[in-house]
N, C-alpha and C positions, 0 to 999 in steps of 0.2 A: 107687233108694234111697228110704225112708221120708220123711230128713229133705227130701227132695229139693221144693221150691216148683214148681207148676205155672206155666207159662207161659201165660198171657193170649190169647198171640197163637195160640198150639197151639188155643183153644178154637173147639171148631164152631160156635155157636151166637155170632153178633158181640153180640149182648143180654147175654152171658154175659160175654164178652170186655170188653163198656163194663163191667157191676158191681163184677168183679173189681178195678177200676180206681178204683174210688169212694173210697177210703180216703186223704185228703190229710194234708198237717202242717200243714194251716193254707194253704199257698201256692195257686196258681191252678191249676201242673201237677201230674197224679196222681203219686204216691208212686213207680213203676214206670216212666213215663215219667222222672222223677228220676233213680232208679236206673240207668237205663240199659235196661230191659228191652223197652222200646218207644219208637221212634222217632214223631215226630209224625205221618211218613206212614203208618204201620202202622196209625192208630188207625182204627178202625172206624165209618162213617156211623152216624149213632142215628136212629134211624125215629119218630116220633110216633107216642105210645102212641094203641090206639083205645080208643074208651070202655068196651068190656070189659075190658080191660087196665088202666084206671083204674079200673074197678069195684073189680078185683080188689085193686088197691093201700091202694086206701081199710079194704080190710075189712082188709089185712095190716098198716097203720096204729094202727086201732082194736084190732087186736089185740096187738100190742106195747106202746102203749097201758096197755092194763091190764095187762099181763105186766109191767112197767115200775114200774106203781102197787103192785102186788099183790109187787114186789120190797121195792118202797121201804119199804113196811110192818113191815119182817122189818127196815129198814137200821139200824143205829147211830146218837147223835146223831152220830157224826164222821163218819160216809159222808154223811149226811146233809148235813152243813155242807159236805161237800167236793163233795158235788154241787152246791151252793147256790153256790159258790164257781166251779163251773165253769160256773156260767151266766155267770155274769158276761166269763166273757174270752170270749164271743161278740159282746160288744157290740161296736162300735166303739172301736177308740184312740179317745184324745181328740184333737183335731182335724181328726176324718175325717168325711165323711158319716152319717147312720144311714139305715141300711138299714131299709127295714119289716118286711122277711121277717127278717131278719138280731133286731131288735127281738123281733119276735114270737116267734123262735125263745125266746129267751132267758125270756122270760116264758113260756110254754109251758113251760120245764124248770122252774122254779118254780109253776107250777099242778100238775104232776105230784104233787113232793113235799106240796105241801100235800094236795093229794087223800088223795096218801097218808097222811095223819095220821087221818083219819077210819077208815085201816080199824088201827091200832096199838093193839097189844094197853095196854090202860091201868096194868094193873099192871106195877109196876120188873122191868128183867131185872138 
């Protein structure tokens, strides 16, 4: 069937199998392991990337990146503010540790959008 969701575990390639998996709500376990689809023992060892492999991440990085800025360009002030908006619930609750990646993260999606301002067309839509 079309609408039919592939299975994770079906997948040949265990690289393929961890990605699939990447998609959380926020919580520590994957979406799918939640769901039921995959049991803890099922989950597949993850290898250390080699430095080709981070080569290559970095340039897919960079390039989402500007796919990203070059979106934000084109966005509304409301997408805009809701993006701006969704920085923020990366942070920590208040009372919790901050995190540095977790921080960075979050600034990071704010330096996007403003990036983005420099490439916005100047005249009102």
């Amino acid at each position: 069937m079309p609408d039919e969701k592939p299975n994770p575990a079906d997948a040949a390639d265990p690289r393929e199998a961890f990605v699939s998996r990447w998609e959380t709500d926020g919580s520590t376990e994957p979406v799918n392991l939640q769901r039921g689809l995959l049991s803890s023992a099922e989950l597949p060892a993850v290898t250390e990337l080699s430095n080709t492999e981070l080569v290559h991440l970095r340039i897919r990085v960079i390039a989402l990146e500007n796919m990203v800025i070059s979106l934000l360009a084109l966005a509304s002030k409301e997408q805009l503010d809701l993006a701006r908006e969704l920085a923020t619930y990366i942070f920590p609750r208040p009372g919790f540790t901050q995190h540095p990646l977790t921080v960075r993260a979050a600034h990071q999606m704010i330096d996007l959008i403003e990036r983005a301002q420099h490439f916005k067309d100047p005249s009102p839509t």
